[in-house]
N, C-alpha and C positions, 0 to 999 in steps of 0.2 A: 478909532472909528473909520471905517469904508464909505466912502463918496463913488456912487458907480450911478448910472442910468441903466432902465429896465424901461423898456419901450419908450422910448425918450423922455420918461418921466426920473427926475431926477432924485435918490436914494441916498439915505446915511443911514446905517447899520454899525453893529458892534463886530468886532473882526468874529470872523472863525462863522459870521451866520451865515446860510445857507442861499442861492440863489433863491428856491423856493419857499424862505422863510421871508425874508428880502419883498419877494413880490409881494407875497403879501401884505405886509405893509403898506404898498400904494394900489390896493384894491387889486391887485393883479391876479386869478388866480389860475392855479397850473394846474392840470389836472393828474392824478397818480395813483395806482392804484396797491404799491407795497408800502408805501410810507405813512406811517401811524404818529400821531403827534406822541404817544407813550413812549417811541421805541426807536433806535437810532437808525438811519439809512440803511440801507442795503443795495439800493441799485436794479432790484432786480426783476421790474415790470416792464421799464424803459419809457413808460408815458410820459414822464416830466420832461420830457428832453428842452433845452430850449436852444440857442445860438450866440455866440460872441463875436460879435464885429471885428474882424480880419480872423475869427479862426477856420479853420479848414473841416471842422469836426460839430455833429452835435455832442450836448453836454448833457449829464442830466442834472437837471438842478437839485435834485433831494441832497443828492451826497457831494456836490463842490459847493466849495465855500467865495463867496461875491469877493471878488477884489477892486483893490482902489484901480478905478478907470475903466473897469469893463462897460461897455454898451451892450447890454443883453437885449436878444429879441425874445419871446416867447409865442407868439403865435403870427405866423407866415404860411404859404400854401403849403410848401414845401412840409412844415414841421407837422401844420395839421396831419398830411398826408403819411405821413409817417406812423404819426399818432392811431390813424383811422385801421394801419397795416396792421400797426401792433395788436391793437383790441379785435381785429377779424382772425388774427393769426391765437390772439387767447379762444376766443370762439372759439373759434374751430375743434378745439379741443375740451369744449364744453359742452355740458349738453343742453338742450333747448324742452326742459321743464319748469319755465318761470310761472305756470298758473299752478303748481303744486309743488312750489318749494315754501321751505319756511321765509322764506327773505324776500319774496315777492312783495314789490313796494321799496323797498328797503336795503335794496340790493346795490353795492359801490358799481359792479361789473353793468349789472342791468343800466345805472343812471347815465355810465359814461358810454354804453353803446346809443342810449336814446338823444345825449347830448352830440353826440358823432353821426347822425344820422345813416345807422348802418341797416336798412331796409332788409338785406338778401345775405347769403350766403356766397361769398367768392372764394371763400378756399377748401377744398373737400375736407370734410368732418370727420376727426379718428377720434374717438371716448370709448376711452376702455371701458366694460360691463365688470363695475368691483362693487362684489358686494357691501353694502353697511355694515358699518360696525355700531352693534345698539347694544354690547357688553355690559355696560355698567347699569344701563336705567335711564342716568342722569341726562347723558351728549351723545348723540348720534353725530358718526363720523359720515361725512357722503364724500369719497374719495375722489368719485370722477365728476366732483364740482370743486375738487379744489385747483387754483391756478397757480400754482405753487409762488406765490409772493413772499412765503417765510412770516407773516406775523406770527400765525399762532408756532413754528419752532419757534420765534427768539422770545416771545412772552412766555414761552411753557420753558424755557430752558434758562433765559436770562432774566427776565422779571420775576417768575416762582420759583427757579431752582430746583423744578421739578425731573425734568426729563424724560416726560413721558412723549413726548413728537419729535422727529426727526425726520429727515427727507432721504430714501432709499433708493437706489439705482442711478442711473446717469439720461442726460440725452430726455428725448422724447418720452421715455419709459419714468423718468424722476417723476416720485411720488412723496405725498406727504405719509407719515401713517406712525403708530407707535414704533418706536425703537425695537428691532427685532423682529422686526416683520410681527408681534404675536397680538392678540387683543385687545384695547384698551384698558379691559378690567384685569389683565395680566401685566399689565404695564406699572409703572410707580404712580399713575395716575391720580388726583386725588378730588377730583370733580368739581374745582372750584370755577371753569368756564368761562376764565381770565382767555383762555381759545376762541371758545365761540363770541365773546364781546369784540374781540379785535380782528374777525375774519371777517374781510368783506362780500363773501356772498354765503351762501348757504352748506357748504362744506364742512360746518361746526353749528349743529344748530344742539337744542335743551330736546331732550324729550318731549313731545308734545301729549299732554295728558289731560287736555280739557274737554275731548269725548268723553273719558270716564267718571267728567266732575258733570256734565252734560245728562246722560245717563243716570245718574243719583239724584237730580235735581227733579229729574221727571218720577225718580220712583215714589210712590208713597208710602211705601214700607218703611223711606228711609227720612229721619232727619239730619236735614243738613245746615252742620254752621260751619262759619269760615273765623279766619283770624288773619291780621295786617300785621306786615311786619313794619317796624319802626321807618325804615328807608322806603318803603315804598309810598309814603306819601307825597313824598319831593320827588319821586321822579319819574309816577304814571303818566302824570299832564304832560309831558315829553311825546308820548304816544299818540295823543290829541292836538298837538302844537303849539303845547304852551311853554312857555321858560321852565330850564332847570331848577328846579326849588319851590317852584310852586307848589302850597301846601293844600292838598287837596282830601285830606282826611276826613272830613263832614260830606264830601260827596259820596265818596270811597263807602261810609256806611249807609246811604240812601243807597245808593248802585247795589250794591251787594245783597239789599234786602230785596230788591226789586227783580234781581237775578233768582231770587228763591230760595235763600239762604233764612234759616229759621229764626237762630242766631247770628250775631255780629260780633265777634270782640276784638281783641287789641292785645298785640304781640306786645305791645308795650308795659301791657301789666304785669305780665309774666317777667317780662325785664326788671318789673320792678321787683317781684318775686324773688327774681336770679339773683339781685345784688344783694335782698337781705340774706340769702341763702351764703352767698358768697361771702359778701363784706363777714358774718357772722366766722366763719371760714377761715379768714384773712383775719382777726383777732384773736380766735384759737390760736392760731399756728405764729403771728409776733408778740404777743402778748402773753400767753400761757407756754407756749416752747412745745404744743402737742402735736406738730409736725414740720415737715422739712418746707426753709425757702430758697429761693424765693417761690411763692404762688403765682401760677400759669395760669391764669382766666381761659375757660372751655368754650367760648360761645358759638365759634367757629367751628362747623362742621370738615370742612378740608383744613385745615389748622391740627384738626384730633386727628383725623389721618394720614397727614403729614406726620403729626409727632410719634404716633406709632408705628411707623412706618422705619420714621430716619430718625428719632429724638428718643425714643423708649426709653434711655438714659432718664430721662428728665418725667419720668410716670408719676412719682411717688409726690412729685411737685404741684401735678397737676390738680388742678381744681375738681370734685368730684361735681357740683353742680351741674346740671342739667342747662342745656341750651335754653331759651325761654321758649322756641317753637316746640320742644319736647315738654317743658314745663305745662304750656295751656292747653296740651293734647291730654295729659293724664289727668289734668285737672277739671278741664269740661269731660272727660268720660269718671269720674268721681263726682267731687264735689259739685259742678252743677246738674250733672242729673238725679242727687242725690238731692239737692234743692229743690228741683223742679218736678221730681218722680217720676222722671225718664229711664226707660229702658236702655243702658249703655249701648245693648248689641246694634240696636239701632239708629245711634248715634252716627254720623261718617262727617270725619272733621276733615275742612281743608283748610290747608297751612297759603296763603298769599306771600311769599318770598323772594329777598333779592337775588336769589343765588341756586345754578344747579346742585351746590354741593350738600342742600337742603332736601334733595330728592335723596342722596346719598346718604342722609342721617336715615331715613325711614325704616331702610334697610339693617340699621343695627337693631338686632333683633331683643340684643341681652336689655338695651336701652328704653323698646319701644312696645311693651308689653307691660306696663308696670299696673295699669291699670286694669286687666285680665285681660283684656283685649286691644289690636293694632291701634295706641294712641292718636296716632295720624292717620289718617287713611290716604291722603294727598298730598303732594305738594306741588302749587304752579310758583311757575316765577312770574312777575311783572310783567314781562314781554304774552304769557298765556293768558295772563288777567287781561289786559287788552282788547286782543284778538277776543275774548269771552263779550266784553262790552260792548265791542266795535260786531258782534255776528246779535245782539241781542236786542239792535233797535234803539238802546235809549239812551238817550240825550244828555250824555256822563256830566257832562261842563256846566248845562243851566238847569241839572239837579240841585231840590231846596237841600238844606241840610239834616244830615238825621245823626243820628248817635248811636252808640254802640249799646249793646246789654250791661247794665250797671255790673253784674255779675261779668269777672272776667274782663273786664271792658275798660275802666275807668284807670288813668295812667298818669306821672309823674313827668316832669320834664325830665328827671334822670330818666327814665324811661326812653324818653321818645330818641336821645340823643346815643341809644345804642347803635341805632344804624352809622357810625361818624366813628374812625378811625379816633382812639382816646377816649370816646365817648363810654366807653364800658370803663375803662379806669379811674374817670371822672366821677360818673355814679357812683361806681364802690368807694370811694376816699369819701365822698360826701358822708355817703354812711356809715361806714369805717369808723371817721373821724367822730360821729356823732355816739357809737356804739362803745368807742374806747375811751371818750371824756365826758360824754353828759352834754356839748355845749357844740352847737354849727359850727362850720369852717365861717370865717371872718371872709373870705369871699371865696366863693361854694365856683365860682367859673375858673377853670383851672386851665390857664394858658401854657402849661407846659407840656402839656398833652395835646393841644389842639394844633392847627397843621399839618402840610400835605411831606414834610418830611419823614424818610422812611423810618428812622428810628429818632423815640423825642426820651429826654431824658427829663428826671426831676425830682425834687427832695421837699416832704413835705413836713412840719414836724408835728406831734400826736404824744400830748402828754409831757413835751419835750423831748420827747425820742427823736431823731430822723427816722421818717419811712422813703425810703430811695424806690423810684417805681420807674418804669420803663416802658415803652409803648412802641411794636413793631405794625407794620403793616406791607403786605407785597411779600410772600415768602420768602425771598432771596434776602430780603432784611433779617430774616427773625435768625440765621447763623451768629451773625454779630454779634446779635444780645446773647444767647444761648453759647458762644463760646470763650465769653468775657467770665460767665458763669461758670463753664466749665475749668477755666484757667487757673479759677481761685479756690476751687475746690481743690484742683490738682497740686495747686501751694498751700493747703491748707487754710488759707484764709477767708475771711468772711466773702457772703457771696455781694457784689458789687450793688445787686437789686433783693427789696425783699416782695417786689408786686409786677409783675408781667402781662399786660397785656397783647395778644397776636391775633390780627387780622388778619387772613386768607390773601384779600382782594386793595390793590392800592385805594387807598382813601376808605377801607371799610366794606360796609355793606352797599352805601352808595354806591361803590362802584363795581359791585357785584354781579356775575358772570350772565346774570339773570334777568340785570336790567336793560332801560331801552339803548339801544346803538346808539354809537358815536362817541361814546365817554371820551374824555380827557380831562387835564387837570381843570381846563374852565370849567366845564361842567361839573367835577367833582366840588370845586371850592361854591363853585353855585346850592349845589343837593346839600352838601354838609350846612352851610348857612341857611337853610330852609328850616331843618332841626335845630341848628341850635336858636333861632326864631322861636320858632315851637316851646323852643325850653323855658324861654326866657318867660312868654306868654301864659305858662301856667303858672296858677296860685299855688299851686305843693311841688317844689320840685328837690323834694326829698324823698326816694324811696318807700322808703320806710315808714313813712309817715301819708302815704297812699290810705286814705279809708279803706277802701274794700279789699288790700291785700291785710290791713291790721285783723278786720273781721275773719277773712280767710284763715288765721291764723289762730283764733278765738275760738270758732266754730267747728274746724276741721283736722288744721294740719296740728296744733298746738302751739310748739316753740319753734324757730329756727335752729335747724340743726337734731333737731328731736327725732325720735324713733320713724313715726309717722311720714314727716317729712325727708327720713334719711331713705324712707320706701318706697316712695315716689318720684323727690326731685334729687334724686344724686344715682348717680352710674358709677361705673370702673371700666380701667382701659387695659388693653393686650398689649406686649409687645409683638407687634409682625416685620419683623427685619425681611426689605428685599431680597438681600442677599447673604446667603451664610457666610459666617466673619472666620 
C-alpha cells in the first residue's frame, strides 16, 4: 500500500494506482480529456496535470503512478492556467459547431470548456475543411472534430483487434483517419462503434437515421412497427438521468405506440426463436455428429464480419441461425401480416438497437430479403431512440405501462438476458440441456458464463457427456479462444470447446457501440444486472417453452430446423480475406 496526501487530504492506495485514480478516492476530481476508464493512459491531452511538493515539473497524473510520500497538489492558479491554455489551444483547432453536432449536450470537450470558463477565442483558429467519411452507413467520421486523444486508435486496435484507425502525419497536420489514408468501408472495419462510444466529442458519431423513421411515421401509406432489442431496456433511462439498469421496458412500449408505431414487439422473442433454432443446431452437430465443432453462435453482427473477414477458417463452425433482429424482420413481414392480412410491402419495420454494427447487418443483402422484401427497413441505436422521445414531447418516465403485441412480443427470461455477454450461451444450454435429455438443468443460472471477464470458461455435463462451452467478449479476446481451437485441430485432437459464444462489444450488447455514453465497467456490471433481474422476474424462463414462439411453430414455421424454418431463419457466410495470403 502507498500512503501520500492529495491536497492535504491524506490517501492509501494499492501500489502501481494512478495519481488520478488515487484522487479520486477522496472526492478529488482531475479533469482529462484522453483517459478512458476502459483503456490504459496515454498522456496525450495534458489536462490532468497536477503538482508534487518540491518537484520542479508538472506531472500528469493519468499515466504516473502515486508514491509513498508525495504531497500532490491538483488544482492551483498556476495548474488551472495551464489547464485553461491547453483546452483554448485544442480549440483552436476545433471547430465551433456545437448546435449541429451530434454530442451536443454530451460533449467531454464542450463540458470542460463550460467548466473553464472560456467565453472567447484567444488563439487564432486553424480546422482543416476534411471531408466526412459516411462509407459504411453505420459511423460517420468528422475528422476536423477529432482532437487527437487516441481512444478510438487504441479501442479500435487494442480492445477489437481490429485495425481499422490509426493517426497519419506528424505535428499540427496529425490526423486520425483509417489506416491508409483509404475509406472506412475499405478499411478492416467492422462497425461495431466500440469508436464512437469511447470518443469524447463528435468526431465518431452512428449515422443518424431518425429523419427517415420521422418520415414513415407521417406516411399513411405506410405501417409502421418497431422491435426492442433486449439491452436496450437497462440502458435508455441513462438518457433521461436515470441509473444504469434501470428496467424500463413497459415504458419503452407505451412510448413507442405513442410515437406511431402500429405494432410494438420485443427482440427478445426472437431471441427466443434463435435459441430454439440454435440450441436445436447445437444437438444435431454433438449429438448426431452432422457437423463440425465446436459451434460459433452468430448473434453479433460485427462478430460475422470479423469472422469473415479474418476467421473464414472457422465458417463451416459457424451457426447458420439468424441474428433475432433479422429473425423478427422476416417474421413480422410473414407470419404476422399473414395473421393479420396485411400487405407486407407496406409494412416498414424498425429495429431499436444497442449497436451500429446492426445498421451494418441491413446491408447483407443475401440475409435480408428472405421475406420477398427488405426485412428491416431500419435500424436506430439507443442513442436515436432518445433523441426520437426527447424531440417528441412525451413524458417517457411517468408513462403508464403498456405491452407489447402478444404476436411477436411476448419473451423468455432466456430471452431478455441476450443483450449480457454469456447471456446467449446460457439460453442455449438451458435448451440444449432440455432438448438432449427430457429434464431442466438443476440450476438453469449458469455462473460460468456470467462476468465481465474477457474470456469465461466451462463444462457442463448433458446425458453425462461434458459439453465444454466458452464465451468471448471484446474482439481482441475471441483470438484466444479460436487459436486454442485451431492448435488441436493442428494436433489432431479433439477441439478444446464444443459451444462458442462471441460478443463484438465488451460486456455484450450492453455495452454496445450504440448505447448512451460513458460506459465502463460500473455501468456495464450495472446494465447486465438489470437483465439478469428481468430474467429472474419472469415466469418462463425457458425458451422453448415461450407460448407464442411454440404456436409460431405449430402454425407457421413447423419444426425447428425444418424446410420452412431453414428459409427464413438461417443464412450462409463468405469468406472475404483483407488481404491475399
Amino acid at each position: 500500500m502507498i500512503t501520500a496526501r492529495i491536497n492535504q487530504i491524506d490517501v492509501e492506495v494499492p501500489e502501481g494506482t494512478s495519481i488520478l485514480d488515487a484522487a479520486r478516492q477522496v472526492q478529488v476530481r482531475i479533469p482529462t480529456l484522453c483517459k478512458h476508464k476502459d483503456l490504459l493512459p496515454t498522456a496525450a491531452c495534458g489536462i490532468c496535470i497536477v503538482r508534487n511538493q518540491g518537484g520542479n515539473k508538472l506531472i500528469r497524473s493519468c499515466c504516473t503512478p502515486l508514491e509513498t510520500g508525495m504531497n500532490i497538489t491538483t488544482h492551483d492558479r498556476e495548474i488551472v492556467d495551464v489547464r485553461r491554455t491547453t483546452l483554448e489551444l485544442i480549440l483552436s483547432n476545433h471547430p465551433q459547431a456545437c448546435l449541429t453536432c451530434g454530442r451536443n449536450g454530451e460533449c467531454e470537450l464542450q463540458t470542460l470548456a463550460a467548466d473553464f470558463n472560456i467565453p472567447m477565442e484567444s488563439i487564432k483558429r486553424y480546422v482543416k475543411d476534411v471531408p466526412r467519411d459516411c462509407s459504411t452507413g453505420s459511423i460517420i467520421l468528422e475528422f476536423a472534430k477529432c482532437i487527437k486523444c487516441g481512444r478510438c486508435v487504441q479501442v479500435c486496435q487494442d480492445m477489437q483487434n481490429v485495425w481499422a484507425l490509426s493517426f497519419l502525419e506528424r505535428g499540427i497536420n496529425t490526423r486520425m483517419a483509417p489506416a491508409g489514408d483509404i475509406t472506412l468501408a475499405e478499411s478492416p472495419c467492422v462497425k461495431c462503434g466500440q469508436c464512437s462510444a469511447h470518443c469524447p466529442t463528435g468526431a465518431i458519431v452512428e449515422n443518424d437515421e431518425t429523419p427517415a423513421v420521422w418520415t414513415a411515421l407521417h406516411d399513411p401509406e405506410k405501417i409502421c412497427v418497431v422491435q426492442i432489442a433486449p439491452s436496450v431496456r437497462v440502458t435508455i433511462g441513462e438518457a433521461f438521468g436515470l441509473p444504469p439498469g434501470t428496467n424500463l421496458t413497459k415504458q419503452l412500449y407505451s412510448a413507442l405506440r405513442r410515437l406511431g408505431f402500429k405494432a410494438v414487439f420485443d427482440t427478445n422473442f426472437s431471441a427466443d426463436v434463435t435459441i430454439v433454432e440454435e440450441a436445436s443446431e447445437f444437438i444435431e452437430r454433438f449429438a448426431h455428429k452432422s457437423g463440425p465443432l465446436p459451434l460459433i453462435t452468430s448473434c453479433c453482427p460485427a462478430w460475422t464480419d470479423f469472422m469473415e473477414k479474418n476467421h473464414y477458417d472457422f465458417i463451416d463452425n459457424f451457426s447458420t441461425a439468424k441474428s433475432p433482429q433479422q429473425m423478427l424482420g422476416v417474421l413480422a413481414k410473414t407470419y404476422y401480416a399473414q395473421k393479420l392480412g396485411l400487405d407486407p410491402a407496406k409494412l416498414y419495420v424498425v429495429s431499436i438497437m444497442p449497436c451500429t454494427a446492426k445498421k451494418y447487418e441491413l446491408s447483407r443483402t443475401e440475409e435480408m430479403h428472405a421475406s420477398g422484401y427488405m426485412d428491416i427497413d431500419v435500424a436506430l441505436t439507443t442513442r436515436e431512440l432518445a433523441r426520437m422521445l426527447k424531440q417528441s414531447g412525451i413524458d417517457f418516465l411517468n408513462l403508464a405501462d403498456g405491452s407489447p403485441d402478444s404476436i411477436l412480443g411476448d419473451y423468455s427470461g432466456a430471452g431478455t438476458i441476450f443483450g449480457a455477454t454469456g447471456g446467449v450461451m446460457e439460453a442455449a444450454v438451458r435448451t440444449a440441456h432440455f432438448y438432449a435429455t427430457g429434464k431442466k438443468l438443476e440450476k438453469i443460472e449458469l455462473e460460468a458464463v456470467r462476468g465481465l471477464d474477457g474470456v469465461k470458461e466451462g463444462t457442463i455435463l448433458v446425458n453425462g457427456a461434458p459439453v465444454r462451452i466458452a464465451v468471448a467478449h471484446g474482439l481482441a479476446n475471441v483470438e484466444h479462444v479460436l487459436n486454442r481451437v485451431r492448435e488441436a485441430r493442428k494436433a489432431g485432437k479433439e477441439s478444446p470447446y464444443h459451444f462458442i459464444e462471441v460478443m463484438a462489444c465488451p460486456g455484450g450488447c450492453i455495452g454496445g457501440g450504440g448505447q448512451p455514453y460513458g460506459v465502463d465497467n460500473e455501468r456495464r456490471k450495472l446494465r447486465i444486472a438489470g437483465l439478469y433481474q428481468d430474467d429472474r422476474g419472469c415466469a418462463i424462463r425457458h425458451s422453448h417453452e415461450n407460448p407464442e414462439v411454440i404456436r409460431l411453430y405449430e402454425e407457421f414455421l413447423g419444426k425447428p430446423l425444418g424446410p420452412r424454418a431453414h428459409e427464413l431463419l438461417h443464412t450462409r457466410y463468405t469468406a472475404r480475406p483483407l488481404y491475399k495470403r
